[in-house]
N, C-alpha and C positions, 0 to 999 in steps of 0.2 A: 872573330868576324873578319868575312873579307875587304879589303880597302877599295872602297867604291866612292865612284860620285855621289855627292848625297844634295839634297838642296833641305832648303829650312825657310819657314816662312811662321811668321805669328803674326795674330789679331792680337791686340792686347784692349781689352773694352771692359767698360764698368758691370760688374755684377747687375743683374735685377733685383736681386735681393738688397734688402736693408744692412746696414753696420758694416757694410765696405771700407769707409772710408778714403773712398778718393775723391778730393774736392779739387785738384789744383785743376790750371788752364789746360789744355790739351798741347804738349809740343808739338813741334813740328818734324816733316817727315828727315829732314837735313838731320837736326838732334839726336834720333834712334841709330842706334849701334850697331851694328855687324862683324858677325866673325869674319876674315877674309881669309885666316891663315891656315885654321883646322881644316884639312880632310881628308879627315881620319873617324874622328867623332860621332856618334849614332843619336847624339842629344843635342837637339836646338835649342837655345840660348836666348832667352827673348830679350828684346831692346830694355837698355836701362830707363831710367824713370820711371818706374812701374805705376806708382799713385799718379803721377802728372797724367800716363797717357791712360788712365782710366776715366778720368773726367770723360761726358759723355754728350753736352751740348745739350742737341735737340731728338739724341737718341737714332741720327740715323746713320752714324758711321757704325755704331757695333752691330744696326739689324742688317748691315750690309756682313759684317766680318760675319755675322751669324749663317748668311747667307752664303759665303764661301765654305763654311766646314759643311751645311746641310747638304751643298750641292756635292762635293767630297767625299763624304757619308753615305748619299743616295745614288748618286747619279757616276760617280768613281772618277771623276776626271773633273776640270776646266777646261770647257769648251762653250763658253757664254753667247758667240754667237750664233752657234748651232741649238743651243740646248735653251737658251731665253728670247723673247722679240716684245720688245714694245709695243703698246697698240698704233696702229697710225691714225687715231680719233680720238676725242675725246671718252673716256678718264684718263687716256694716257697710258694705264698700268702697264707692266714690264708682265708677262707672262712666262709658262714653261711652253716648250712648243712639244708636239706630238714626237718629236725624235728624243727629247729630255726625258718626258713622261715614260718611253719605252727602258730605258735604262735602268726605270726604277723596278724593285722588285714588284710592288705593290699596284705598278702601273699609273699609280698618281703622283708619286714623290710625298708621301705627306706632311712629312717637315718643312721640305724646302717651299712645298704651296702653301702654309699656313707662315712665313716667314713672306711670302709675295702678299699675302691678305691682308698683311698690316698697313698695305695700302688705302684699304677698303677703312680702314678705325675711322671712329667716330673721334674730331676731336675731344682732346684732355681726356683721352677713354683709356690709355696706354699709358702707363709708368713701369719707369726702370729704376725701380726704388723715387730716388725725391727729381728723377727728371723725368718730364711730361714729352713724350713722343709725339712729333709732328709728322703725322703722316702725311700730307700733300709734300710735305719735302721730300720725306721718301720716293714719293711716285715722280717729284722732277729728277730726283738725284740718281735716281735708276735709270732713266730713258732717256740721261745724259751720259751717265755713265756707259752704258750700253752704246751710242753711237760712238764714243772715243775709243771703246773697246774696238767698233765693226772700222773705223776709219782707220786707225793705228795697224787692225789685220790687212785691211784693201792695199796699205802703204807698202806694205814689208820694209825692204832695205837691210841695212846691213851696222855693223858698229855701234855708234849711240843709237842710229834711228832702227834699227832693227825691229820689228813685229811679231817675229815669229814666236814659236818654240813649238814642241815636239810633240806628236799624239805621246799618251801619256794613260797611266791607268793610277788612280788612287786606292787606297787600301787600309782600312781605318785597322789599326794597331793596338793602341792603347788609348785613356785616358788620365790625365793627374792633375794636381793642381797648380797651378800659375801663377804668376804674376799680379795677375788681376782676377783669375777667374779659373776655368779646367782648360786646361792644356789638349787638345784632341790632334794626336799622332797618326801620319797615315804614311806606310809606303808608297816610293815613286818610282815606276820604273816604263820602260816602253810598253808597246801593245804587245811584245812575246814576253815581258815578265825580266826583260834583262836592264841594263843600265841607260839613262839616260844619259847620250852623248855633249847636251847644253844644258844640264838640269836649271841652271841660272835663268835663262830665262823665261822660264814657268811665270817667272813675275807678271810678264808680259799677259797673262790668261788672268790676273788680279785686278786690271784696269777697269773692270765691270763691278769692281767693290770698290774702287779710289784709289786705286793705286797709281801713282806714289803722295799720292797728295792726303790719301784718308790716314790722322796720323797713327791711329788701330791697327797700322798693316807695318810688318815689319821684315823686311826678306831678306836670306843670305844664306848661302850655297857652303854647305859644309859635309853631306853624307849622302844617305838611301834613304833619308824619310822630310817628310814634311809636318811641321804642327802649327796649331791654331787655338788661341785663346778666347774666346766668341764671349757674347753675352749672356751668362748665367739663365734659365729657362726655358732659352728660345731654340735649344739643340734639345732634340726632344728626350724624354724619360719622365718616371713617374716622380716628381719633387715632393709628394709628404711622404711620411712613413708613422706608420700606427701610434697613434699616444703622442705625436709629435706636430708640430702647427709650420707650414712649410712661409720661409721669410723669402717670399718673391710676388712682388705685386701680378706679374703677370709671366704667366708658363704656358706653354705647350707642350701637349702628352697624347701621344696616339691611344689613351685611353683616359674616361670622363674623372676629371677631379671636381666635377663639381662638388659643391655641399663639402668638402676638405676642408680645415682649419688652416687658417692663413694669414701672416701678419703682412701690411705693407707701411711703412714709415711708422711703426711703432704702433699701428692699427689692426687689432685683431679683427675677421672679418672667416668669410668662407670664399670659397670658387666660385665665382657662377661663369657657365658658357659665354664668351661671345657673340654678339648678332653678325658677325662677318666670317666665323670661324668656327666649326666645331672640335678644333681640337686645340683653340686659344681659348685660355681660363685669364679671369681679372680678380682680383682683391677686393672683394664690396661688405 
């Protein structure tokens, strides 16, 4: 392989599913690791502490990491102020805008919009295994996040205050297992397919998930790819398989599992639909 700039970025977030075991407190973003010296390397290296930074709160840093690979996935790039907007009214919610939408093959983005819906949950309706998702955080932590994102771009500058970074094209690669969860791999390169000249500060397009402050986010510049450890369910696929009862309180699947056998906290139960979501399944 040829010797390219490569950038590397991980989520590192607690499973949905049950028998994870990560209970410790969440470190902080100072603590997580970074390669500085490899680049040479095709494989990112996710931050040490793997059990501590699984811990998951109140559930809304990983549906944020989640919402980094969806968008990644779907949409091929970070570009949050172009591709998401807040409402300027009451409920608040962060949206896709009509330029995002277009990006998608599907024309809706379906991931990434059932990943915005968990706005809409009912509370105690959402678990990630044994933590209870609060959505009304979600919907503040977005549409704060989001202005820090659009004020940081307005700013630019240069050195630490720098804002920028580069059009960009993302390119889902592989996927494996991780630290905490699946490791989802994506090439980065410019809009003709060639090398990114600052791949580093791609960071700078993560501010809209917490970065540097969500401790889930973990960035460092080492190759030609990027990866992402998200929250087990909420990157979409089919999560049972025949004869099998799937250990995730709640999934998303562009096709219905309801009626599927399904444990959540050592509770067997089936699928059923969400009322905010048709392609978010719960544990009942």
């Amino acid at each position: 392989m040829s010797i390219q700039k490569l950038i590397r970025v991980s989520l590192l977030t607690l499973g949905v599913g049950v028998g994870i075991g990560c209970n410790e407190a969440p470190i902080s973003s100072e603590d997580l690791d970074e390669d500085e010296g490899d680049t040479t390397g095709s494989e990112i290296e996710l931050g040490q502490g793997g059990e501590a930074l699984c811990a998951n709160g109140d559930g809304v840093n990983s549906a944020m990491a989640a919402l980094a690979v969806a968008a990644a996935k779907e949409l091929g790039r970070w570009n949050p102020t172009v591709d998401f907007a807040p409402m300027n009214y009451a409920p608040w919610f962060t949206n896709l805008t009509a330029t995002g939408k277009a990006r998608c093959a599907d024309g809706r983005c379906w991931n990434t919009q059932a990943i915005l819906d968990l706005q809409k949950a009912a509370p105690n309706s959402v678990k990630f295994g044994s933590v209870v998702f609060n959505a009304n955080n979600f919907v503040s932590t977005l549409t704060a996040r989001w202005n820090e994102q659009k004020n940081c771009e307005l700013r630019g500058g240069t050195g630490a205050t720098n804002c920028t970074a580069e059009q960009h094209k993302l390119t889902f690669v592989s996927s494996a297992p991780g630290a905490c969860d699946t490791v989802f791999t994506f090439n980065a390169t410019n809009l003709s397919g060639g090398n990114l000249v600052a791949p580093s500060q791609l960071k700078n397009k993560l501010m809209f998930v917490g970065y540097p402050s969500n401790p889930y986010l973990a960035f460092s510049s080492t190759g030609t790819t990027v990866s992402i450890d998200p929250t087990k369910g909420l990157v979409g696929g089919t999560p049972t398989q025949a004869g099998s009862c799937s250990a995730l309180c709640t999934t998303i699947s562009s096709t219905s599992v309801a009626g599927a056998c399904c444990t959540c906290n050592g509770v067997t139960g089936k699928y059923a639909v969400t009322t905010w979501s048709s392609t978010t399944f719960s544990c009942k």
